[in-house]
C-alpha positions in Angstrom: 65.4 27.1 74.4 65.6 23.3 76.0 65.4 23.1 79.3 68.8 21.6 81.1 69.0 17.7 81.4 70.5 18.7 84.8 68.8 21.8 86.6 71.5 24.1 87.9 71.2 23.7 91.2 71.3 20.4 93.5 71.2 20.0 97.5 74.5 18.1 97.0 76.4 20.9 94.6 75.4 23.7 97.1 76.6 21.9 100.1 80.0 20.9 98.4 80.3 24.3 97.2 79.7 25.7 100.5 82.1 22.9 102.0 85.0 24.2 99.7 85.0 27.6 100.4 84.9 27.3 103.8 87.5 25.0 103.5 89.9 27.5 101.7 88.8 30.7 103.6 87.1 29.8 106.9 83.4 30.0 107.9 83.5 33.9 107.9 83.8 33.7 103.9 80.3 31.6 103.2 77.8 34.3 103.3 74.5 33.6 100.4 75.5 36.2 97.9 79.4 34.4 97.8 77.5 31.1 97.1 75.7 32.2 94.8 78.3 33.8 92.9 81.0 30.9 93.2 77.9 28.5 92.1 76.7 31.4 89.4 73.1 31.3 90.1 71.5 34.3 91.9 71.1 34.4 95.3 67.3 33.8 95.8 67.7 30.6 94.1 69.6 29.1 97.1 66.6 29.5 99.3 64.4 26.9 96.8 67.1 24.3 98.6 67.7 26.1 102.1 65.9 28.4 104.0 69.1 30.1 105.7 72.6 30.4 106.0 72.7 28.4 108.8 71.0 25.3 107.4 73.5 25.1 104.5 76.3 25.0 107.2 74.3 22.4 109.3 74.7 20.6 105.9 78.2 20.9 105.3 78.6 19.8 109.0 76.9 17.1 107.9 78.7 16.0 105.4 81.9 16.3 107.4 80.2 14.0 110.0 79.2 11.1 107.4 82.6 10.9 106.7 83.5 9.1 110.3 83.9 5.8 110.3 81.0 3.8 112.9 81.6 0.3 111.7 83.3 -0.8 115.0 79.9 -0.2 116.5 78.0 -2.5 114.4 76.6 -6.2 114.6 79.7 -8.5 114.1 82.3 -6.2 114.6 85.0 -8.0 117.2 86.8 -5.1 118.7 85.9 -4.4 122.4 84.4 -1.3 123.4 88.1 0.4 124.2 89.6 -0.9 120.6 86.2 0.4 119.3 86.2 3.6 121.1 89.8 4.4 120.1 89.5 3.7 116.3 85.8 5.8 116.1 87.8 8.5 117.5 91.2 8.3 115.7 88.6 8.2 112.2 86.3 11.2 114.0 89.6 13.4 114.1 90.7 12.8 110.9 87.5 14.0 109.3 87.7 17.1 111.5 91.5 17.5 110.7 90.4 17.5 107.1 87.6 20.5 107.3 88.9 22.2 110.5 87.2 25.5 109.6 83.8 23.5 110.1 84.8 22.2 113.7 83.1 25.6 115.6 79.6 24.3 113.8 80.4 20.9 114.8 81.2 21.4 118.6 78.1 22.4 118.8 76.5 19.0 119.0 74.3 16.9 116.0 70.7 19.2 117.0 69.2 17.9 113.9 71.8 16.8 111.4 70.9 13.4 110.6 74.8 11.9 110.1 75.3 13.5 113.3 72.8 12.0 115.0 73.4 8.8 114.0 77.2 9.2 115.1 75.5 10.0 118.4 73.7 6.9 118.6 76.4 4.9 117.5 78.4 5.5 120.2 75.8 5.7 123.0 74.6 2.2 121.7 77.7 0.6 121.4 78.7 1.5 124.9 75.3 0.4 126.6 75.5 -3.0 125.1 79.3 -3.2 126.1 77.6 -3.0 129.1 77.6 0.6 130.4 75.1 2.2 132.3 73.2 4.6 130.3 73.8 7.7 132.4 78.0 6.6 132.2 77.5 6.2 128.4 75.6 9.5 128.0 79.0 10.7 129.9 81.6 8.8 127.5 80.0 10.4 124.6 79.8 13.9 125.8 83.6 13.2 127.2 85.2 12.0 123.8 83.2 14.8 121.8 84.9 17.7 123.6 88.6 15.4 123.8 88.4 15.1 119.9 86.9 18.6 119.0 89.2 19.9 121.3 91.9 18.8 119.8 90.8 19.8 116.3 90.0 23.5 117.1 93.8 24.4 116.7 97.5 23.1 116.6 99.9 23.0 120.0 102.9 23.1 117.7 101.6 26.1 115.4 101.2 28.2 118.7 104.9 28.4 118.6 106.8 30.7 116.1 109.9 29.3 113.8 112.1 32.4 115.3 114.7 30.6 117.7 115.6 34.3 118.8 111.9 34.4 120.1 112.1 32.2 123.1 114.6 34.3 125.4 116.2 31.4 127.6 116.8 34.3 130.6 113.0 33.9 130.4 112.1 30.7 129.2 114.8 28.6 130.2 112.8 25.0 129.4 111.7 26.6 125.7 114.8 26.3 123.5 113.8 24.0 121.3 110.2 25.6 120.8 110.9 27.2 117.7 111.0 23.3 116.2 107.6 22.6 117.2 105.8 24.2 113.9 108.2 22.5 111.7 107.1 18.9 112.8 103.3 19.7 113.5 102.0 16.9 112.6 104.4 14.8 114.2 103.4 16.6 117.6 99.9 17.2 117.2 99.0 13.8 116.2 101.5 12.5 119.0 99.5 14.7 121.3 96.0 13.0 120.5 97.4 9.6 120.8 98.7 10.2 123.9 95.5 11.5 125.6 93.1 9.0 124.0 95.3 6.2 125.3 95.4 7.8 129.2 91.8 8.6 128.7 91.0 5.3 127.3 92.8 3.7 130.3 90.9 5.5 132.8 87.6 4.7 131.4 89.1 0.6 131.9 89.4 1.2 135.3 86.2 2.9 135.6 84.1 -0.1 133.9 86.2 -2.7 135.7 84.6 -1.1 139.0 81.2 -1.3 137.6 78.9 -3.7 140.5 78.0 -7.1 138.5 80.7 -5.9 135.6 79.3 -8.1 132.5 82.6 -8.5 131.1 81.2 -8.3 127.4 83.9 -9.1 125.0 82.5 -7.0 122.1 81.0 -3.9 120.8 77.4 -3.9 118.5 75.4 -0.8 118.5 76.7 2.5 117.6 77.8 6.0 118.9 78.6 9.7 119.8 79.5 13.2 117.8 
């Protein structure tokens, strides 16, 4: 029998496989044997790609973390650190909004994952030639990574159910309108994050205006955080 012009398996068909199904059913779903049976291949052949379970979600991780956008943070790019800061984060959540199930792995930090890492020094670079002190920089990255994770990890509106006989008003006078939060999640949510970037964003302004011999650099040009 010819061998295939395309062996079965791939790095990149394992981890989007892997990607979906955690996607659709949540990271409790992805065990080997379901891989290997959504990919039909048998199990053992997963470990000629990945030694473990866990490095094929580092992957998908991964994957979710090339998908943020760090061009603010590079040579050229205009925006000052704030407008920089604000537009990594706003493309950071969006990934995460779009694989949410993956956020837990994620919140973990980069470890080793090489699109994480290179979020990581993205943002540490681009605020140290904004002119942060290293140590303050170390701080904003760690600081937006639990903001934006954070927010990811679950919905304010979705905690609320559709019932308008839930929320008695003899106990929960200010709640009447609760029931209406699910129905415009994203409105809320979304509203939510913008909210507390911009008041965290200011109160990082204040902090660098206060810095001794503040540079004053009008740009952004390294990179940053995950």
């Amino acid at each position: 029998m010819a061998r295939p012009r395309k062996p079965l398996l791939s790095r990149e068909r394992i981890v989007e496989t892997a990607g979906a199904l955690v996607d659709a059913e949540g990271l409790a779903a992805l065990s080997t044997r379901r891989l290997a049976a959504e990919l039909g291949v048998s199990g053992p052949s997963l470990y000629n790609h990945f030694r473990t379970k866990d490095e094929i979600l580092d992957a998908v991780a991964d994957a979710v973390s090339a998908k943020i956008d760090l061009s603010m943070f590079t040579e050229g790019d205009a925006r000052d650190w704030r407008t920089a800061l604000h537009d990594w984060a706003v493309s950071y959540r969006a990934a995460l909004a779009d694989h949410p199930h993956i956020v837990p792995v994620l919140a973990q930090g980069p470890g080793r994952r090489p699109a994480g890492l290179k979020v990581a020094d993205a943002v540490f670079g681009g605020m140290v030639r904004a002119g942060w002190p290293p140590a303050q920089a170390t701080s904003i990255g760690a600081l937006m990574r639990y903001f934006i994770t954070g927010s990811a990890l679950g919905s304010f509106a979705r905690g609320f159910v559709d019932d308008e006989t839930a929320y008695d008003p003899a106990d929960y006078p200010h709640l009447g309108q609760a029931h209406l939060l699910a129905e415009h999640r994203q409105k809320v949510d979304e509203g939510a994050f913008e909210t507390g970037l911009r008041a965290l964003l200011d109160g990082l302004r204040l902090q660098y205006e206060a810095l001794p011999a503040h540079p004053r650099t009008p740009h952004v040009s390294a990179a940053a955080e995950a």
